[in-house]
N, C-alpha and C positions, 0 to 999 in steps of 0.2 A: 187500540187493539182490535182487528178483525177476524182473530179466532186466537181461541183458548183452548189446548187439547195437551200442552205438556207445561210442566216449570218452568224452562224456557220463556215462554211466551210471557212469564209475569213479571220477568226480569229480577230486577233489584228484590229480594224478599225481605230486609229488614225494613222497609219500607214500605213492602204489600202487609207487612205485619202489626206497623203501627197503623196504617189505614185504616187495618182492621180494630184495630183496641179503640180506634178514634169513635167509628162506626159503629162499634156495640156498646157505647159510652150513649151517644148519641144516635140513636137509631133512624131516625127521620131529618137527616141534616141538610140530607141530597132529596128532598120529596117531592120537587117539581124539577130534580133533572130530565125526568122520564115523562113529562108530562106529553099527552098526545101520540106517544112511542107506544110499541104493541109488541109483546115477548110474545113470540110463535113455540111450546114445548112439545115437541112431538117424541114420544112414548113409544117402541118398540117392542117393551117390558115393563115387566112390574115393576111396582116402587110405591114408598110409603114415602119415606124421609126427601128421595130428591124433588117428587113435586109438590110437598107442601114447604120446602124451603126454600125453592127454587122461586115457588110463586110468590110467597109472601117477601123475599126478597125486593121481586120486582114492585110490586105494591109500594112497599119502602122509598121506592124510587119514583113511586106515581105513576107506574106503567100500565097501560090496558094488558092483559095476561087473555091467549087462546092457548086451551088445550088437546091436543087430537093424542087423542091413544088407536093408532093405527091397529090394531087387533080387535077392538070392539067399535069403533067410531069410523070406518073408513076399509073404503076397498080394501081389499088384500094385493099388497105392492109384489110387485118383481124386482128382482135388485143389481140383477145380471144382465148385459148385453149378451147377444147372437139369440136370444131365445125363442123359441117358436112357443108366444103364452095361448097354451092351447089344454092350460089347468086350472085349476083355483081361484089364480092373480088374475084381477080383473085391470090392473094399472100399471105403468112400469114408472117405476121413481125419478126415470129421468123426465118425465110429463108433469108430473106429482109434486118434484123439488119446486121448477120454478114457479108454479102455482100458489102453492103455500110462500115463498118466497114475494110474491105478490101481495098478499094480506099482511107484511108484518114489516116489523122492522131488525129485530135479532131471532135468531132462530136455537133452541136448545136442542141438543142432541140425545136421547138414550137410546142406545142399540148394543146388546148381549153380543159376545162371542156366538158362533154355533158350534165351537169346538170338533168341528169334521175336517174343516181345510184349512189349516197353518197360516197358510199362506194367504188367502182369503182375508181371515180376521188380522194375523198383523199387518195387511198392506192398510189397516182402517177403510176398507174401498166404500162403505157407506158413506161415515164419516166426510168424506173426499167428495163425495160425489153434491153434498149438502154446501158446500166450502167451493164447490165450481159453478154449481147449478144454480142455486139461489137466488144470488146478488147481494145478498146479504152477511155480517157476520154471524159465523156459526161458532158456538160452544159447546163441548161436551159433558153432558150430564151421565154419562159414564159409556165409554163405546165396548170396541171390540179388546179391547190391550191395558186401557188406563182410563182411574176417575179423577181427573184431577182436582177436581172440587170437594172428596172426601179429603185429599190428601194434603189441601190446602188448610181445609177445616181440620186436621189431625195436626198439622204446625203450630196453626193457630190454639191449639188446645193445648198440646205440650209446652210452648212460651207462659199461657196462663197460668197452667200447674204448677212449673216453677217461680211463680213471681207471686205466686200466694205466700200467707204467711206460713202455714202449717211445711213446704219445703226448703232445704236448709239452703240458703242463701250461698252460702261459700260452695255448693255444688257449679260446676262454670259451664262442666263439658259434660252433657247425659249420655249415658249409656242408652241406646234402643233398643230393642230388640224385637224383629218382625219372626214372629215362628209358625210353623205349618202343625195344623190341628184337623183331627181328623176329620168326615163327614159323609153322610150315604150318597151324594149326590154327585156328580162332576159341576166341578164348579170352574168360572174362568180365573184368568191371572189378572184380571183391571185393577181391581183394590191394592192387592200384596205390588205390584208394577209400578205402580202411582208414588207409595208409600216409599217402598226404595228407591224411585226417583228423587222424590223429594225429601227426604233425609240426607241423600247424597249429595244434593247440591245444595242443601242449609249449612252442610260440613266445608261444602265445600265453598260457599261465599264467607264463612266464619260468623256465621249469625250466632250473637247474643241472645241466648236461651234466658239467660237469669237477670236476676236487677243489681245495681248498685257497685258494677265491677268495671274496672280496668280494663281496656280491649291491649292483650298479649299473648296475640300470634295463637299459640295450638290452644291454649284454654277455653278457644271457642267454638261452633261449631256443634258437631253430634259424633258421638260415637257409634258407629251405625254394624250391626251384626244380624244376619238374616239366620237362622235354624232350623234344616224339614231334615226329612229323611232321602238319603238320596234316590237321582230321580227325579226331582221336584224341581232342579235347576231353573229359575228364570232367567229370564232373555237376558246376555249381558248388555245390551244397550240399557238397562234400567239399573242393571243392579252392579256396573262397574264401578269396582275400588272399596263396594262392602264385603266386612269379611264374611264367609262361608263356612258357616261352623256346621258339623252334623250331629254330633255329639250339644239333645238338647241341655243339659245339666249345665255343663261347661258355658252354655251362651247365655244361660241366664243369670249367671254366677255376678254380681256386684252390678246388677241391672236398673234402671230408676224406672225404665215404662217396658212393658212387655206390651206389644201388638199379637196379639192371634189372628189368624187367618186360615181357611182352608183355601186351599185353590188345586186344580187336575196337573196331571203334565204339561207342562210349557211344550215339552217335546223337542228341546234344543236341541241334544243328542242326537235323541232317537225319536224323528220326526213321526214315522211311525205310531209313535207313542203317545200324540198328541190330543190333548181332551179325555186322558183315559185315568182312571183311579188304579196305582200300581197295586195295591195291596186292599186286602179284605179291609175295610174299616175296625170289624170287631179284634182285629189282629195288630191295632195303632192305636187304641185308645191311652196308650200311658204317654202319647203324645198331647191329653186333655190336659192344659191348664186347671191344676187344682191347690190345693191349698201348698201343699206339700211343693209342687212346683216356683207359687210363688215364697217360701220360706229360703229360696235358693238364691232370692235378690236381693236389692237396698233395700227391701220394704218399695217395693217398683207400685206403678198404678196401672192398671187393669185398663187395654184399649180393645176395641171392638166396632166396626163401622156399622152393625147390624144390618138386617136381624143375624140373630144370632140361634145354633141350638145349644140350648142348654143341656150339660151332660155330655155333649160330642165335642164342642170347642171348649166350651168352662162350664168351671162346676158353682151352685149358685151362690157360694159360701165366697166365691171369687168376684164373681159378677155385680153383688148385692152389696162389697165389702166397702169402707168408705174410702177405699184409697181408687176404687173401680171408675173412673171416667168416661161409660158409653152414651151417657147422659147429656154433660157437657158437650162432646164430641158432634153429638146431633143437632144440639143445640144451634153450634156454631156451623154447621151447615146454610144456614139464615145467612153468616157473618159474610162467609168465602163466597157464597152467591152474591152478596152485594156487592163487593170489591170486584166482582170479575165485570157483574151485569153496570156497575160507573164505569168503567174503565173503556167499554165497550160503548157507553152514551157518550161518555166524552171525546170518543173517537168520532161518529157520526158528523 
């Protein structure tokens, strides 16, 4: 594998699944795959969870690990051709990539939407430019559009939920559901993107979610239902063939995992509208995951990729509850980096 940026790229998932349960069984099984190997993670933004899971991943696999957080550690890049850099940017990325591509052997990606130009952020032109420039393979540690490494680790956590003992076993085909939760901020579409990619194409390879059953046809798979207010439409290249409920009560109705997410307009529509919070927040808050919301499911479990605000997406009655998984969720961030970062060694 020389890049990792969709589902696609992982191929077969019930089998990127058991890798995974094999891997967090045994943590150190592959720990001189990576020996002499050097993970390049360059940082365009914040993050807590992806670079202390990303790193210790690599570790796992006996890697030397360099970190550049380009906003504090490193010139200020330019990202754009035709420019006359005559601002700020002391480097242009296209100098910068294959440099850094020099020192390493895999290269990690985080780079934010800027939510100004559409078109910009979904052609990935960073992303792209890392995956030409280099020489190296590149992965994303969440870009402009999609994380696919939350969303790996969010499969990977719903398979385990169900095969615990505490969930009923004769459940075959879970109900999902991704919902839109308020927030003060504009925020991108990567997470909520990712998550309906990869839901849609668990359903759609018919992956066994539970243990100890019979593989027949529709019982497998995910039952997959997105819920915002409209407006909120994402891209349908991610979210083709989930249904689109706007009415939230209705979609949480005999639910097993509720995902909250905020995320701004996609601006499918109304490109125009792109990166923009349609409505006052203080005027969506009954879109807040609270108790009352979840009393509307199976008894569903609490997802969240954090951080999270509490109070604006859930309430802490929800968050704290034992059936709440953001915990796990992070956990197995560790998991889905290893799987991506072997797969990627053994390509070399």
């Amino acid at each position: 594998m020389k890049s990792f940026l969709n589902v696609q790229d992982l191929g077969d998932l019930d089998k990127a699944l058991n890798e995974a349960a094999l891997i967090r069984e045994v943590r150190y099984m592959y720990d001189t795959l990576g020996k002499n190997k050097t993970l390049l993670m360059v940082f365009f933004n914040n993050n807590l969870r992806t670079r202390l899971s990303t790193q210790k991943a690599a570790m796992n696999l006996g890697m030397n690990v360099i970190v550049l957080d380009v906003n504090a550690g490193a010139w200020k890049l330019e990202t754009e051709r035709g420019v006359i850099m005559d601002g700020d940017k002391s480097e242009h990325l296209l100098e910068a990539i294959p440099v850094m591509g020099s020192y390493c052997d895999i290269i990690g990606i985080r780079s934010f939407a800027g939510l100004t130009d559409r078109e910009y952020d979904y052609a990935e032109t960073v992303y792209h430019q890392f995956e030409q420039y280099s020489g190296k393979p590149v992965f994303a540690m969440e870009t402009a559009t999609v994380h696919p490494l939350q969303a790996f680790a969010d499969l990977i956590t719903i398979k385990e939920a169900m095969m615990d003992d505490y969930f009923p076993i004769s459940l075959k085909k879970p109900k999902v559901v991704l919902t839109w939760a308020p927030h003060p901020r504009a925020l991108p579409q990567a997470v909520p993107n990712s998550f309906a990619q990869w839901m849609l194409e668990a359903d759609r390879q018919g992956i066994n979610m539970g243990i100890g059953q019979d593989k027949s046809g529709e019982t497998y798979g995910i039952d997959f239902v997105i819920t915002h207010p409209e407006g909120y439409e994402l891209d349908p290249k991610f979210t083709q063939g989930a249904r689109i409920e706007y009415d939230q009560r209705k979609a949480f109705e005999g639910a097993d995992f509720i995902y909250a997410k905020n995320w701004s307009c996609p601006g499918v529509t109304h490109p125009e509208d792109y990166g923009k919070i349609l409505h006052d927040y203080h005027t969506m808050m009954h879109w807040t995951v609270d108790a009352e919301h979840m009393s509307w499911t199976n008894n569903a479990h609490f997802m969240h990729c954090l951080p999270v605000r509490r109070g604006m997406i859930v309430t802490d009655d929800v968050i704290e509850a034992p059936t709440s998984l953001v915990i796990p969720e992070a956990a197995n961030r560790e998991i889905s980096a290893t799987v991506i970062l072997k797969r990627i060694l053994e390509s070399l």
